[in-house]
ZAMAR-705126 format. One record per residue (C-alpha): x, y, z. Coordinates in Angstrom, 3 decimals, padded with zeros to 6 digits, m for minus. Layout:
// ZAMAR-705126
+----------+----------+----------+
|     east |    north |       up |
+----------+----------+----------+
|        X |        Y |        Z |
...
+----------+----------+----------+
***
This chain:
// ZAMAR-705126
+----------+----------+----------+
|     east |    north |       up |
+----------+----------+----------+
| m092.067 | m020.472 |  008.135 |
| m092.572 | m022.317 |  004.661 |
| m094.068 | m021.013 |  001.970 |
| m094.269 | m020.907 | m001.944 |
| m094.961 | m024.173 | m004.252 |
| m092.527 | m025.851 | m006.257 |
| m092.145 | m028.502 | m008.870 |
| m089.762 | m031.041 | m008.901 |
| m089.141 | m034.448 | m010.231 |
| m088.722 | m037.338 | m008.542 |
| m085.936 | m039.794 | m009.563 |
| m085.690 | m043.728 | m010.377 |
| m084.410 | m044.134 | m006.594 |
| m087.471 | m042.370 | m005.155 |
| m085.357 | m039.219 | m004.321 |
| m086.961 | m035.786 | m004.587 |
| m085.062 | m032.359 | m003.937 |
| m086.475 | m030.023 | m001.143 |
| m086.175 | m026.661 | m001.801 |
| m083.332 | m024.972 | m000.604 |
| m085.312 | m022.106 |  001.079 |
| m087.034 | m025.191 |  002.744 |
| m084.086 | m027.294 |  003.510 |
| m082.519 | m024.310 |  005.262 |
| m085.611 | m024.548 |  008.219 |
| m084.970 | m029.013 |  008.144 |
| m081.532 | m028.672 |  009.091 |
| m081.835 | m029.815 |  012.694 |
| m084.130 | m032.944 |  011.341 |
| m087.333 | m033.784 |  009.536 |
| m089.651 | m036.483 |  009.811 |
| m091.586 | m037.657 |  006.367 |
| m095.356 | m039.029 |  006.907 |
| m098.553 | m039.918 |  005.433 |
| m100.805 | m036.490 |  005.005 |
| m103.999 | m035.806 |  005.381 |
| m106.028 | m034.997 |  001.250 |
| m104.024 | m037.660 | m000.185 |
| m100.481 | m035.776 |  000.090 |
| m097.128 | m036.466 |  002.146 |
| m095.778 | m034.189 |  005.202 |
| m092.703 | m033.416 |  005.611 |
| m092.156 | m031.613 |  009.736 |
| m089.121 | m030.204 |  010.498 |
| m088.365 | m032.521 |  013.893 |
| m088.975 | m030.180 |  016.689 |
| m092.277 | m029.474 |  015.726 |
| m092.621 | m033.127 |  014.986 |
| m091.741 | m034.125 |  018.210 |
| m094.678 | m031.795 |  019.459 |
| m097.259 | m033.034 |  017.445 |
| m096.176 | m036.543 |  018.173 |
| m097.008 | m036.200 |  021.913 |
| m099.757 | m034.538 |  020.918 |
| m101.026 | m037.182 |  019.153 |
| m099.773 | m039.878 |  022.213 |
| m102.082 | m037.946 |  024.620 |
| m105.195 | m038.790 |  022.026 |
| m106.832 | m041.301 |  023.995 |
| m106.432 | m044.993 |  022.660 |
| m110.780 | m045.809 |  023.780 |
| m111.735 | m043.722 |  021.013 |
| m111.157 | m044.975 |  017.667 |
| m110.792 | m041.705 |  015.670 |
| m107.404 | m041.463 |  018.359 |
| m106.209 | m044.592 |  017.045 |
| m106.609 | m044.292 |  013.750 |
| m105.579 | m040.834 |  013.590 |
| m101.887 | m041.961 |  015.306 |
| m101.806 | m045.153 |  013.240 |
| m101.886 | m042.729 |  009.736 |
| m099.739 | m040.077 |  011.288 |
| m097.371 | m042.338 |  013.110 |
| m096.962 | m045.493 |  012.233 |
| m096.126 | m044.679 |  008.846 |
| m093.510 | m041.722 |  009.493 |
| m089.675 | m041.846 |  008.272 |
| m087.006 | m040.185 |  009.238 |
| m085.735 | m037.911 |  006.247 |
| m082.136 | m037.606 |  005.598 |
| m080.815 | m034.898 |  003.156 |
| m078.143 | m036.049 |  000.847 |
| m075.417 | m033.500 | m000.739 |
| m077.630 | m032.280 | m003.186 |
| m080.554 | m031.354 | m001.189 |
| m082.197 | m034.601 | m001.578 |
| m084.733 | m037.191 |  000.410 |
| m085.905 | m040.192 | m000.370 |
| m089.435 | m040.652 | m000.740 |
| m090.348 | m044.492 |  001.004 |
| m092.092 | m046.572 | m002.031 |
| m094.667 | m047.033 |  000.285 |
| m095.504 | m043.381 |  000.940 |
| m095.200 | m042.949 | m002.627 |
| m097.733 | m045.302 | m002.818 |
| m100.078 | m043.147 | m000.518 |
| m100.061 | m040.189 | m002.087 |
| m099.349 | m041.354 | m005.884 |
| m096.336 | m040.013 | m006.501 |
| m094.719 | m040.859 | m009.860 |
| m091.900 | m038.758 | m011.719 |
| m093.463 | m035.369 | m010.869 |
| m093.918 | m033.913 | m007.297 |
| m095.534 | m030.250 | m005.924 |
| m093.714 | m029.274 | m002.364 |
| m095.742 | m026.831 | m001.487 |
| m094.994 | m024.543 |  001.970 |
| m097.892 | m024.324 |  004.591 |
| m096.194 | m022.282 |  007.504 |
| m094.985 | m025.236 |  009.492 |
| m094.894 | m027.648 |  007.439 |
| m093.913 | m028.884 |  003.990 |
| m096.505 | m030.713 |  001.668 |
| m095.394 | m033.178 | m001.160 |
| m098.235 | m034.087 | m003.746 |
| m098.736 | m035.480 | m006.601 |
| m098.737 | m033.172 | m009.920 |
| m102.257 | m033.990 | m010.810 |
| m104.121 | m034.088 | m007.815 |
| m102.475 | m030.945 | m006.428 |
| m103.802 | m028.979 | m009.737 |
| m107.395 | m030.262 | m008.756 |
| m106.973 | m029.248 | m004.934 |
| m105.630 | m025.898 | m005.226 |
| m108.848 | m025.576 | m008.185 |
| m111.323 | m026.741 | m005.457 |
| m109.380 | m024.176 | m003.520 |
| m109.629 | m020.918 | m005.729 |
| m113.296 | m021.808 | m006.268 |
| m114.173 | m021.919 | m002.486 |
| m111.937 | m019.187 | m001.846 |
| m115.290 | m016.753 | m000.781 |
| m117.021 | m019.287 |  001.311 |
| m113.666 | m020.457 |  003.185 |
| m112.757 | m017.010 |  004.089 |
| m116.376 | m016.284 |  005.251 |
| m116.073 | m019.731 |  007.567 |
| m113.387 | m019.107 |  008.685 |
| m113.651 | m015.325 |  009.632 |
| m115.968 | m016.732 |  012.818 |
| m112.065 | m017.810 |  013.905 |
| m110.979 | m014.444 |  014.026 |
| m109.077 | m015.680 |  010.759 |
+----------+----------+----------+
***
């Protein structure tokens, strides 16, 4: 399970260290893609795999299936660790999510999040401020 934020920077190459307490779950594989909020996702590959045929049973005569596999899939990459605990960040999901020198991985249970400095601090404000009304939407999930 991930959890916990963390700041990091991200280097000239486009390489940004995972937390070792997340690394440790990525070992077998992790797959890199466009997020949903304007952020990255980083999947550990197993549960990447599942989603993926999750996603290829969406089906292709509806267009929110198509577009929804084009963002997830079509723009994923395969995330090697180097020796120090690294991955390099695409420039083109960089792009996406405006990543420059400073990065927020941020845990959500199975997955890893990667966002930029600034827009993080405004999510996790719209967040905190919502906190009452989420929890009260969400209790009708048994949540």
């Amino acid at each position: 399970m991930f959890i916990g934020q963390f700041e990091h920077a991200i280097d000239e190459k486009g390489r940004l260290a995972v937390p070792a307490k997340f690394r440790r779950q990525l070992l077998g594989g992790a797959i890199l893609t466009k997020g949903l909020d304007g952020c990255l996702f980083l999947f550990p590959k197993e549960r990447w795999q599942k989603m993926a045929e999750n996603i290829g049973q969406l089906p292709v005569s509806k267009s929110s299936g198509r577009l929804y596999a084009r963002l997830m899939l079509a723009g994923a990459a395969e995330a090697e660790f180097d020796k120090q605990g690294r991955i390099i960040l695409p420039a083109y999901l960089r792009a996406y999510a405006g990543l420059g020198r400073q990065a927020v991985t941020i845990g959500l249970y199975d997955r890893v999040e990667i966002w930029n400095k600034v827009k993080w601090s405004k999510m996790i404000g719209k967040v905190e401020n919502e906190a009452g009304r989420i929890a009260e939407e969400l209790s009708d999930l048994g949540v």
